[in-house]
CHARMM internal coordinates of N, CA and C (Angstrom, degrees):
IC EDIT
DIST 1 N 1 CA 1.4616
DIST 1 CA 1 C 1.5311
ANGL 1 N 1 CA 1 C 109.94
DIST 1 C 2 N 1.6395
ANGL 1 CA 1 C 2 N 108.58
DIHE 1 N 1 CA 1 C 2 N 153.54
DIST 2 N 2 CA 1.2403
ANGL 1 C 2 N 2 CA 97.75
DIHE 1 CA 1 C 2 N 2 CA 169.86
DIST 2 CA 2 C 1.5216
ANGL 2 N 2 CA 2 C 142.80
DIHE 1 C 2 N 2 CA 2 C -93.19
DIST 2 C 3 N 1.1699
ANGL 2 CA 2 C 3 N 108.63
DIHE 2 N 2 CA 2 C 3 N 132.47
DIST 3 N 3 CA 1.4494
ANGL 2 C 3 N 3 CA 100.96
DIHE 2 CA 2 C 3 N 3 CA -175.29
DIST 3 CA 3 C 1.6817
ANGL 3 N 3 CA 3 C 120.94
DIHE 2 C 3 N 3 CA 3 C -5.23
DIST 3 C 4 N 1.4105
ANGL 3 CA 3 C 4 N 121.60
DIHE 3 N 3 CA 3 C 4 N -75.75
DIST 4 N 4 CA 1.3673
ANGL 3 C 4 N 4 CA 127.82
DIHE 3 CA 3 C 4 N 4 CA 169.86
DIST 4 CA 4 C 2.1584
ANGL 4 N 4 CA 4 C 106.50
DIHE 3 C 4 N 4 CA 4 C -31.52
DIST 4 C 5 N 1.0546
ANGL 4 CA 4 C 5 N 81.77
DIHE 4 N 4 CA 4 C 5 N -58.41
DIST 5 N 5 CA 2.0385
ANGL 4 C 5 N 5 CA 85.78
DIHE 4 CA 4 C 5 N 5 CA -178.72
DIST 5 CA 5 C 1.5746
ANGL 5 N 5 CA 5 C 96.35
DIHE 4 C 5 N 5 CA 5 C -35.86
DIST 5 C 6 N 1.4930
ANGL 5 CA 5 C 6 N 119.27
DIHE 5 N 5 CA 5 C 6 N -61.20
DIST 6 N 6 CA 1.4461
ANGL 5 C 6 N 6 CA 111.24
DIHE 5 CA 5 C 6 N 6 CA -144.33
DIST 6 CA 6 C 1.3702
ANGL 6 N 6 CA 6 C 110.33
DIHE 5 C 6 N 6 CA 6 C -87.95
DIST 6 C 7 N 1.4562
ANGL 6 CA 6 C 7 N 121.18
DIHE 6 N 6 CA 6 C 7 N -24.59
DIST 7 N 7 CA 1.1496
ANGL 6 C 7 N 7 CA 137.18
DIHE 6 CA 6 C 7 N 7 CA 140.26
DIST 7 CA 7 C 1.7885
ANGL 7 N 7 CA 7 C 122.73
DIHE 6 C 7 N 7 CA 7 C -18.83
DIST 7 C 8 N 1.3046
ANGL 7 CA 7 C 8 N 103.25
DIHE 7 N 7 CA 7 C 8 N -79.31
DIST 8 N 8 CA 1.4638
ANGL 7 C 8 N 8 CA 119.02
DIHE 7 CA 7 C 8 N 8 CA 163.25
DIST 8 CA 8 C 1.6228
ANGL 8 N 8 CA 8 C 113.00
DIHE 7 C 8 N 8 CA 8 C -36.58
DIST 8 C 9 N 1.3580
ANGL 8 CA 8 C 9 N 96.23
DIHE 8 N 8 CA 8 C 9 N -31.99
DIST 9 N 9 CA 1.7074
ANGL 8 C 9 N 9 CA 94.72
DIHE 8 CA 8 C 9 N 9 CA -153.63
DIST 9 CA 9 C 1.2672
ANGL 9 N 9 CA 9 C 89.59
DIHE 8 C 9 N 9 CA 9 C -91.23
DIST 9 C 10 N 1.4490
ANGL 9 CA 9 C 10 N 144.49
DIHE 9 N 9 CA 9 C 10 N -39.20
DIST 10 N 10 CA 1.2698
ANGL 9 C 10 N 10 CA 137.15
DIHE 9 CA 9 C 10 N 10 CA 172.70
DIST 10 CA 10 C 1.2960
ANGL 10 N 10 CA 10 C 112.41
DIHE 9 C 10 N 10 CA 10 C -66.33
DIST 10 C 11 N 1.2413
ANGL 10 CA 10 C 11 N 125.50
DIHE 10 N 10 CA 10 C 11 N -21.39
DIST 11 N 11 CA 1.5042
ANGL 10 C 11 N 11 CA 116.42
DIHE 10 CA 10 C 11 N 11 CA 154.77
DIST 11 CA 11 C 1.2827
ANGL 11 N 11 CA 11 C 151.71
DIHE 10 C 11 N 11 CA 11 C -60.80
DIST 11 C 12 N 1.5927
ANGL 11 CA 11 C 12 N 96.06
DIHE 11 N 11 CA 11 C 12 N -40.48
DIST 12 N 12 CA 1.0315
ANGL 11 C 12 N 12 CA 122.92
DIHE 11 CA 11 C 12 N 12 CA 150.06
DIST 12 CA 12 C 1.7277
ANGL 12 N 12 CA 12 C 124.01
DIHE 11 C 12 N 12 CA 12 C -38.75
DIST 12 C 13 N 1.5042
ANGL 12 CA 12 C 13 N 100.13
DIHE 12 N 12 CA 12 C 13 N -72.58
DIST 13 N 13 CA 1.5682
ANGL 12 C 13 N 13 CA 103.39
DIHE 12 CA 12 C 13 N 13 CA -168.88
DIST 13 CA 13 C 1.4643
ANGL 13 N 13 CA 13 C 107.45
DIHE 12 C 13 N 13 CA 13 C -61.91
DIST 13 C 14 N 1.6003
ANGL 13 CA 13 C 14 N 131.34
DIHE 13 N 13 CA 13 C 14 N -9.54
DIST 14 N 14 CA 1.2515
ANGL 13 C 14 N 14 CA 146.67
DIHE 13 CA 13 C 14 N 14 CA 176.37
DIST 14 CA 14 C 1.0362
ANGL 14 N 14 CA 14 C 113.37
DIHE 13 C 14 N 14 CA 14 C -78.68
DIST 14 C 15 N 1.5789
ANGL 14 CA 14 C 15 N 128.20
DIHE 14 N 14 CA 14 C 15 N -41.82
DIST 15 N 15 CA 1.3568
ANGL 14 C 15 N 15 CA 125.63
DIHE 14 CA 14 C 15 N 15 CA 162.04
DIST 15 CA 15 C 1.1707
ANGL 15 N 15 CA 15 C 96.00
DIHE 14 C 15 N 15 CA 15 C 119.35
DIST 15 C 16 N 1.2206
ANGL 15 CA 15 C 16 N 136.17
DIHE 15 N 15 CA 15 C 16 N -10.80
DIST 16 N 16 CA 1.3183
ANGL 15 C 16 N 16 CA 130.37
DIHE 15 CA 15 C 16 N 16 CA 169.56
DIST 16 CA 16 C 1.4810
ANGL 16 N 16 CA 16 C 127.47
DIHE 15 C 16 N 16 CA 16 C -82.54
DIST 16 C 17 N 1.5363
ANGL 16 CA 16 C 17 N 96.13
DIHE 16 N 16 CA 16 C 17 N 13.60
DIST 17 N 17 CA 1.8837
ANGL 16 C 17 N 17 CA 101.04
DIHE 16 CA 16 C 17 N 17 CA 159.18
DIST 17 CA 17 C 1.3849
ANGL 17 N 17 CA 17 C 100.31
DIHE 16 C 17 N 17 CA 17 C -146.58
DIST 17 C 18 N 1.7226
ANGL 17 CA 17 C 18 N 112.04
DIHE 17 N 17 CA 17 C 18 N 138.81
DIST 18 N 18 CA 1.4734
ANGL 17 C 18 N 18 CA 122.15
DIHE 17 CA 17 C 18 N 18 CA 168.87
DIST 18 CA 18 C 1.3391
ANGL 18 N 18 CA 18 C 130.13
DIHE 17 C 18 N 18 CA 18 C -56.88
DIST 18 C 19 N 1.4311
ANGL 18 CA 18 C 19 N 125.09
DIHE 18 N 18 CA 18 C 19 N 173.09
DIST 19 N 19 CA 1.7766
ANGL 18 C 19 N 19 CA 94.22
DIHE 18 CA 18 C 19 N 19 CA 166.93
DIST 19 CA 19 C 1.4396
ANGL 19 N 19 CA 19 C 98.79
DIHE 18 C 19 N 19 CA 19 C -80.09
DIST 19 C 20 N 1.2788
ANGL 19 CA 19 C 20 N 132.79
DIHE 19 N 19 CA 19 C 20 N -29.89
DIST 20 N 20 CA 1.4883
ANGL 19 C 20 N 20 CA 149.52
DIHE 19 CA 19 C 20 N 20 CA 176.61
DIST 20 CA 20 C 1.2052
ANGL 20 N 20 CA 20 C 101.36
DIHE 19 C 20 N 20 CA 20 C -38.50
DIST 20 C 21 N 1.6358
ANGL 20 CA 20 C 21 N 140.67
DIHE 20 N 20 CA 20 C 21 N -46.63
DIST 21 N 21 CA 0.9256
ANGL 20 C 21 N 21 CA 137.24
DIHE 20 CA 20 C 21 N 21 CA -171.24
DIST 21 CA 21 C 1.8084
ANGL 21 N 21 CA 21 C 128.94
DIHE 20 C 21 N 21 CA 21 C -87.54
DIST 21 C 22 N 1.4848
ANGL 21 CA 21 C 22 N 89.68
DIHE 21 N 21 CA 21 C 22 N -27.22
DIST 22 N 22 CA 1.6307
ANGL 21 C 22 N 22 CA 110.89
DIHE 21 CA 21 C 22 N 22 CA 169.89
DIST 22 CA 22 C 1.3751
ANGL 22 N 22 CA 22 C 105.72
DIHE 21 C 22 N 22 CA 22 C -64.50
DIST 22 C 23 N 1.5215
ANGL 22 CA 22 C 23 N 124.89
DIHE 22 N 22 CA 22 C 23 N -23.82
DIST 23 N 23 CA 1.6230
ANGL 22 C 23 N 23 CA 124.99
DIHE 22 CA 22 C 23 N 23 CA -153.91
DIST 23 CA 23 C 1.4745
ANGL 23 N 23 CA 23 C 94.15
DIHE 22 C 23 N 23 CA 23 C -116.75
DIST 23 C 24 N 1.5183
ANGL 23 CA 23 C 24 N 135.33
DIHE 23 N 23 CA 23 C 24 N -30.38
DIST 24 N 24 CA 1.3922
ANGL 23 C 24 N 24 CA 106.19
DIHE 23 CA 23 C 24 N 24 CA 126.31
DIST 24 CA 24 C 1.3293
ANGL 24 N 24 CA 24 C 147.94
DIHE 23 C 24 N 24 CA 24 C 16.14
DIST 24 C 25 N 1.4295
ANGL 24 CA 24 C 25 N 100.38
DIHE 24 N 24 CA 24 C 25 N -92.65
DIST 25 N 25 CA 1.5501
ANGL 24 C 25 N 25 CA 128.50
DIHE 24 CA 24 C 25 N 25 CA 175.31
DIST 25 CA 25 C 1.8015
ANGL 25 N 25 CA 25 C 98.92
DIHE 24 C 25 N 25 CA 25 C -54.71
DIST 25 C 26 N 1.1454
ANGL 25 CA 25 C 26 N 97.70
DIHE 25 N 25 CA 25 C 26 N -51.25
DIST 26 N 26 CA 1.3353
ANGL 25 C 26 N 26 CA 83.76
DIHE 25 CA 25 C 26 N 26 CA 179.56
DIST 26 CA 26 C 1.6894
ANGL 26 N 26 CA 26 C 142.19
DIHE 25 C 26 N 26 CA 26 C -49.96
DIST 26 C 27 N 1.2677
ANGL 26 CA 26 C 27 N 90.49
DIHE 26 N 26 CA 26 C 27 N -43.55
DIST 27 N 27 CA 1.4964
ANGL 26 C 27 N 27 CA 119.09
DIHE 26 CA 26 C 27 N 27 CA 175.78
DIST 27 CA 27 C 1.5358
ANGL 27 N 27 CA 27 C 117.51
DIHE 26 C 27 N 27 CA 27 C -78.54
DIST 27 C 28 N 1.3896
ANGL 27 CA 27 C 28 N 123.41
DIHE 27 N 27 CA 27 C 28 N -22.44
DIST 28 N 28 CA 1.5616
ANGL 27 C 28 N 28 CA 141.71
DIHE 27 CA 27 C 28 N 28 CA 155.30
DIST 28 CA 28 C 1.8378
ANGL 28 N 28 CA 28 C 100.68
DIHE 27 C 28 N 28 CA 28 C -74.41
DIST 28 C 29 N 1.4178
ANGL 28 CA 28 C 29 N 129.33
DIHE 28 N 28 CA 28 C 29 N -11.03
DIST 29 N 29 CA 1.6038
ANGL 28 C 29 N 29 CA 109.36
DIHE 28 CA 28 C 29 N 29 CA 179.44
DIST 29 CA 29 C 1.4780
ANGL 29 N 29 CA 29 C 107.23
DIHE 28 C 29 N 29 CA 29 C 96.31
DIST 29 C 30 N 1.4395
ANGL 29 CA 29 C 30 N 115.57
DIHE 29 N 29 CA 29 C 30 N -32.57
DIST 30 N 30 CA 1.6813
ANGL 29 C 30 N 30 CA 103.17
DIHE 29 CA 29 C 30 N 30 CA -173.85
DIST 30 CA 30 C 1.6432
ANGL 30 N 30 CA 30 C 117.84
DIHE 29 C 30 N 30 CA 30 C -60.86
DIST 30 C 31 N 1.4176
ANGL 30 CA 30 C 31 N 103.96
DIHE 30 N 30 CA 30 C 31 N -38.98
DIST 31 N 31 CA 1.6394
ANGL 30 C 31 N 31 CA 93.72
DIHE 30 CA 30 C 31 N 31 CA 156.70
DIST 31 CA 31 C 1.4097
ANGL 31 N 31 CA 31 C 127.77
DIHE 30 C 31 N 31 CA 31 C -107.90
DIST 31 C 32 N 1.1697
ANGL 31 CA 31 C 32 N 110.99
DIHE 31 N 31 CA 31 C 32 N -166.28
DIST 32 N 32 CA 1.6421
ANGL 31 C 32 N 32 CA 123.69
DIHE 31 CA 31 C 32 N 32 CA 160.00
DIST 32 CA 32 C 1.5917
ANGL 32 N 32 CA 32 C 106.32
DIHE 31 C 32 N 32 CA 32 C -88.93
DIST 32 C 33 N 1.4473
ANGL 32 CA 32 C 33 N 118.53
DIHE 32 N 32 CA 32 C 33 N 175.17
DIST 33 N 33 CA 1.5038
ANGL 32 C 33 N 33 CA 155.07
DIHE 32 CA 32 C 33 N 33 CA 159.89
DIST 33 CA 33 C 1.8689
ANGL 33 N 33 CA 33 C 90.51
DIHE 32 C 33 N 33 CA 33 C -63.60
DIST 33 C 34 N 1.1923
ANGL 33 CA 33 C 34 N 114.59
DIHE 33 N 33 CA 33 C 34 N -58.82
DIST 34 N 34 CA 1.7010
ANGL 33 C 34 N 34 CA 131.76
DIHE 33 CA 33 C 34 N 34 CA -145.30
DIST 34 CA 34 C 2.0496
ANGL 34 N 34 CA 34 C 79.74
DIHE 33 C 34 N 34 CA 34 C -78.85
DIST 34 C 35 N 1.0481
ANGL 34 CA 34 C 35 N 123.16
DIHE 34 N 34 CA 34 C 35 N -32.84
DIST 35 N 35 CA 1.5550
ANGL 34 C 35 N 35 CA 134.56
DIHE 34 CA 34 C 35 N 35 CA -164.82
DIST 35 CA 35 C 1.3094
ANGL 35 N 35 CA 35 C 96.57
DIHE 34 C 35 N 35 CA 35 C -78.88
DIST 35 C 36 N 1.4036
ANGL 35 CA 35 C 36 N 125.36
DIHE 35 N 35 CA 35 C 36 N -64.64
DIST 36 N 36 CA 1.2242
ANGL 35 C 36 N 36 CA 130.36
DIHE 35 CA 35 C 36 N 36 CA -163.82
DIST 36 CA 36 C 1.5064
ANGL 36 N 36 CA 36 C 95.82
DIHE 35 C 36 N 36 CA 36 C -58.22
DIST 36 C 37 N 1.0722
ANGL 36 CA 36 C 37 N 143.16
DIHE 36 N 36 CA 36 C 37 N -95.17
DIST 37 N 37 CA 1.1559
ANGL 36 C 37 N 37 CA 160.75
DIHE 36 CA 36 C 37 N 37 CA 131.77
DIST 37 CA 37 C 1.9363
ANGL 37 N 37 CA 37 C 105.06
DIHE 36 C 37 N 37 CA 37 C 51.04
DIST 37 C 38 N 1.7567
ANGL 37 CA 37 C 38 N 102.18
DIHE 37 N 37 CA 37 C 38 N -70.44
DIST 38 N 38 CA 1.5257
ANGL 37 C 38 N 38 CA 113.60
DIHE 37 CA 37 C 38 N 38 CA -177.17
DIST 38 CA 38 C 1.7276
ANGL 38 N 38 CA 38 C 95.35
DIHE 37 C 38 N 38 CA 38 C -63.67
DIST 38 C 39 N 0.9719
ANGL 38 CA 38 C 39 N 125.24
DIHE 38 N 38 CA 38 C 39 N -58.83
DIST 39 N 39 CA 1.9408
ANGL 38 C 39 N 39 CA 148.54
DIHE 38 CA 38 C 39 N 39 CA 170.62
DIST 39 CA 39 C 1.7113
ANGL 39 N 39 CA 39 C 82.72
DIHE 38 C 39 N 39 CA 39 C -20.51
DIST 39 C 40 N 1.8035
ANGL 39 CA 39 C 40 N 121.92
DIHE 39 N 39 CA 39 C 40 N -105.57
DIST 40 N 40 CA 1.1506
ANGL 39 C 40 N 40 CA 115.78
DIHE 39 CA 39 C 40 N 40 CA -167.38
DIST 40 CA 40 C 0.9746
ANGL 40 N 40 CA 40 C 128.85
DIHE 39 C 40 N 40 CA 40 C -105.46
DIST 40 C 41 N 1.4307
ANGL 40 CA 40 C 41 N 119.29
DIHE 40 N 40 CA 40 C 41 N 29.38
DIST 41 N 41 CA 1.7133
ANGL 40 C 41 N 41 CA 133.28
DIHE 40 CA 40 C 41 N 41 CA 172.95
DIST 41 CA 41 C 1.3474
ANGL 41 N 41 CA 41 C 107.78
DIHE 40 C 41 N 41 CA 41 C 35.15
DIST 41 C 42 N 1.4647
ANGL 41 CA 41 C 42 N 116.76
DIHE 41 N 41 CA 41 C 42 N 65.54
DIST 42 N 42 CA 1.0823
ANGL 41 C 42 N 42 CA 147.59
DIHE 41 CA 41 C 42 N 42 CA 152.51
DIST 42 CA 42 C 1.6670
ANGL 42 N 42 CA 42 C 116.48
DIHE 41 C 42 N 42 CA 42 C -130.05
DIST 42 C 43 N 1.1269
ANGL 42 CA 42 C 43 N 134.28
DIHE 42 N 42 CA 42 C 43 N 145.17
DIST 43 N 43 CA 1.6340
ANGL 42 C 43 N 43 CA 139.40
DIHE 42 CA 42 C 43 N 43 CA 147.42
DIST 43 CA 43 C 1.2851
ANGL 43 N 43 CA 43 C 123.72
DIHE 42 C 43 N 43 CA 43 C -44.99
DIST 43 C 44 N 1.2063
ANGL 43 CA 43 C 44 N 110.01
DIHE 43 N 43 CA 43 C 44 N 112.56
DIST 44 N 44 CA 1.4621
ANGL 43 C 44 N 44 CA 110.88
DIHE 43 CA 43 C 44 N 44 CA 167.30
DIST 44 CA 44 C 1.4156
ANGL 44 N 44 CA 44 C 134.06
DIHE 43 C 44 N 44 CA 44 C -71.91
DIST 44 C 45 N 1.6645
ANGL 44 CA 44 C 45 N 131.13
DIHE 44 N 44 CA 44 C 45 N 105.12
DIST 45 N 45 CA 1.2791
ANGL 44 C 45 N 45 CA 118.92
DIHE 44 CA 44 C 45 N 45 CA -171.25
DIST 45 CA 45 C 1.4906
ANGL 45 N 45 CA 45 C 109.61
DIHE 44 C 45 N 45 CA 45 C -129.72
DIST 45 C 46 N 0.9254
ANGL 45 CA 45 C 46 N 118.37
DIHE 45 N 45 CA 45 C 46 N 78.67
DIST 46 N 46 CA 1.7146
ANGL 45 C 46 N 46 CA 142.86
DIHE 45 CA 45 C 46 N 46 CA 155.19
DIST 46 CA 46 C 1.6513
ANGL 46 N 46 CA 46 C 85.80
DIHE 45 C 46 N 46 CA 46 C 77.06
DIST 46 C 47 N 1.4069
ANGL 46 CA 46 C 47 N 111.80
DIHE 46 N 46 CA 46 C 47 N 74.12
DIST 47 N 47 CA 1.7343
ANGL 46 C 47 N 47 CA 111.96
DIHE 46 CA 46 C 47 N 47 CA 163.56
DIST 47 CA 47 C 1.4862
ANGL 47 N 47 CA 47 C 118.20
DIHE 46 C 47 N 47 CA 47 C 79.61
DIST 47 C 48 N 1.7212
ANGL 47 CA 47 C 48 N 121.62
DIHE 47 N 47 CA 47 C 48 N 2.48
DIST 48 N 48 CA 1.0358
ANGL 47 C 48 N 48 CA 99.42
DIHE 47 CA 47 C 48 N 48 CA 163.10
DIST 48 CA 48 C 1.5441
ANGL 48 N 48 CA 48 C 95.25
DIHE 47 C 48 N 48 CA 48 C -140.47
DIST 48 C 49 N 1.7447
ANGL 48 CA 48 C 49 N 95.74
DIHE 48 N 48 CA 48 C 49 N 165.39
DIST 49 N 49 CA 1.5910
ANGL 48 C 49 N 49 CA 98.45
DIHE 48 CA 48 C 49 N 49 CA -167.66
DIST 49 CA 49 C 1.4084
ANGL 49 N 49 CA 49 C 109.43
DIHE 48 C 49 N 49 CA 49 C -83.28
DIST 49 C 50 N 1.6555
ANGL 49 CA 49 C 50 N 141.99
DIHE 49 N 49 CA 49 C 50 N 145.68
DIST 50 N 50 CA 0.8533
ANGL 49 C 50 N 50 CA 152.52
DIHE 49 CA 49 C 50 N 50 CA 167.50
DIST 50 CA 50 C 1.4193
ANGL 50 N 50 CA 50 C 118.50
DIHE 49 C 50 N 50 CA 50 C -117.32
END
COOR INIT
IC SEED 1 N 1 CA 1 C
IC BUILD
C-alpha cells in the first residue's frame, strides 16, 4: 500500500478523517475504490459509504 493509504487509514480509525472525506480523495484520483474500501472497510459507490 501506499504510504498516503496507510496514513489515511490511521486517521481514519483516529477519527480525524470522515468516511466522507476519504471518498473525496477518491473522486479527486488520490486514491482508488480498492483504497477506500481497505481505509474504512466499507464499499465504495460513487461518494457514499455502503
Amino acid at each position: 500500500m501506499k504510504m498516503l493509504v496507510e496514513s489515511l487509514k490511521r486517521m481514519y480509525k483516529k477519527g480525524t478523517l470522515t468516511e466522507e472525506q476519504i471518498a473525496e480523495r477518491v473522486t479527486k484520483g488520490s486514491i482508488s475504490a480498492e483504497e477506500y474500501e481497505y481505509i474504512t472497510g466499507k464499499k465504495y459507490s460513487g461518494g457514499e459509504a455502503k
